[in-house]
VEXDREN-2710 file (C-alpha; in Angstrom, 1 decimal):
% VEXDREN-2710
k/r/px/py/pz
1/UNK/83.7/84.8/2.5
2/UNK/85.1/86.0/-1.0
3/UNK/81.8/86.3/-3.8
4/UNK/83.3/86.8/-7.6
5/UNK/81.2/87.4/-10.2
6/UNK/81.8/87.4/-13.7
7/UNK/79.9/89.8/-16.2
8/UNK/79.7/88.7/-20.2
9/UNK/78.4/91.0/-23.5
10/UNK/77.7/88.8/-26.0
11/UNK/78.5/91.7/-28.6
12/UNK/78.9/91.7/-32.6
13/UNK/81.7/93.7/-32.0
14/UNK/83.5/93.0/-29.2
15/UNK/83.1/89.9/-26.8
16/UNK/83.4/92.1/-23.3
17/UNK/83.8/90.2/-19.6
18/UNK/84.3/91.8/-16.5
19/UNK/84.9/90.3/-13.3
20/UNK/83.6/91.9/-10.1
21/UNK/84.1/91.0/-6.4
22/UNK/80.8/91.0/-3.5
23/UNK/80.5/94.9/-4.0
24/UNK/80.6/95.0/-7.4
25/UNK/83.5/96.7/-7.9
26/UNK/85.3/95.9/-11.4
27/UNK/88.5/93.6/-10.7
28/UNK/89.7/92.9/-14.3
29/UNK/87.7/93.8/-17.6
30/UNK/88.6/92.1/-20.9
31/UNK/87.6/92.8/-24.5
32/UNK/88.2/90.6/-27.5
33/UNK/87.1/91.5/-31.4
34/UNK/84.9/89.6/-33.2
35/UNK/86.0/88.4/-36.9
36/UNK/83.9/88.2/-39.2
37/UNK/83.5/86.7/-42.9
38/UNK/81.5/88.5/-45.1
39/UNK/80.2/87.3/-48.8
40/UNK/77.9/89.1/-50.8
41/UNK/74.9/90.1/-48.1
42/UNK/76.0/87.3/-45.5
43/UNK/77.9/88.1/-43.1
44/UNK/79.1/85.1/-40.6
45/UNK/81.0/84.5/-37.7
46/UNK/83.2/81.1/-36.5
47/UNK/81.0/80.0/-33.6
48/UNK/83.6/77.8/-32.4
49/UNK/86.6/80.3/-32.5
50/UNK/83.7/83.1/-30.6
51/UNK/83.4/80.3/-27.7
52/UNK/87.2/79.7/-27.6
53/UNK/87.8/83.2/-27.1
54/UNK/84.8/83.5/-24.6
55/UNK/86.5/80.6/-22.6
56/UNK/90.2/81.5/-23.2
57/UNK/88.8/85.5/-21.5
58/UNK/87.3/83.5/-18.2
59/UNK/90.1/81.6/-17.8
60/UNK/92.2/84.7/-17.7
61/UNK/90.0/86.5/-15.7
62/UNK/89.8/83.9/-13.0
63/UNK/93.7/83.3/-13.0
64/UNK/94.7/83.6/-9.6
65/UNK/91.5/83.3/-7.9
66/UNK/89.9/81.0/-6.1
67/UNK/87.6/79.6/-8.7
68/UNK/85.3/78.2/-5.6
69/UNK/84.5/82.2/-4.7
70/UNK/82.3/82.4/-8.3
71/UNK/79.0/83.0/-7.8
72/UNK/77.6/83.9/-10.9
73/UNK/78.4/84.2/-14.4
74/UNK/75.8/86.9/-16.5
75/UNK/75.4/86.7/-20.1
76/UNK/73.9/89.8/-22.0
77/UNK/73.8/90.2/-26.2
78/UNK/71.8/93.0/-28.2
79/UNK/72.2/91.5/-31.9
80/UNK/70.3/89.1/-33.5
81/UNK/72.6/85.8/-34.0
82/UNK/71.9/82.1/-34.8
83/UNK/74.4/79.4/-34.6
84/UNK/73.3/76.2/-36.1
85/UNK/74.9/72.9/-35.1
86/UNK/74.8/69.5/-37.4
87/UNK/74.6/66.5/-35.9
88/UNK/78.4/65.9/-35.3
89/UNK/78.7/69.1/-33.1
END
């Protein structure tokens, strides 16, 4: 049976997925940058835009596959982030 498995870095910098077969052998690897808006000491990112990039990089990574072959999806990050979320999402 086919085992995929799909590899995430959470990073400042770069959003970075990988998607790997049973062995662990690197299929596809995709890297997105990270925008940022920066005022005065802030510095901020659109949390909505991050995730539609995340989900717009698994989706290309699993093109052509059977989806029903994915094991496991890891997420890793190093910096310190906080996304905060009103009520209304």
């Amino acid at each position: 049976m086919k085992e995929l498995f799909i590899g995430v870095d959470l990073g400042s910098t770069n959003i970075k997925a990988a998607l790997y077969n049973g062995q662990f052998e690197i299929l596809q690897s995709l890297s997105h940058p990270v925008e940022y808006q920066r005022e005065g000491g802030v510095v901020e990112f659109d949390a909505w835009e991050y995730c539609t990039n995340l989900a717009r990089m698994l989706k290309e990574l699993l093109r052509g596959q059977d989806g029903s072959a994915l094991r496991q999806i890891s997420f890793t990050g190093q910096a310190e982030s906080l996304v905060c979320v009103g009520q209304d999402g």
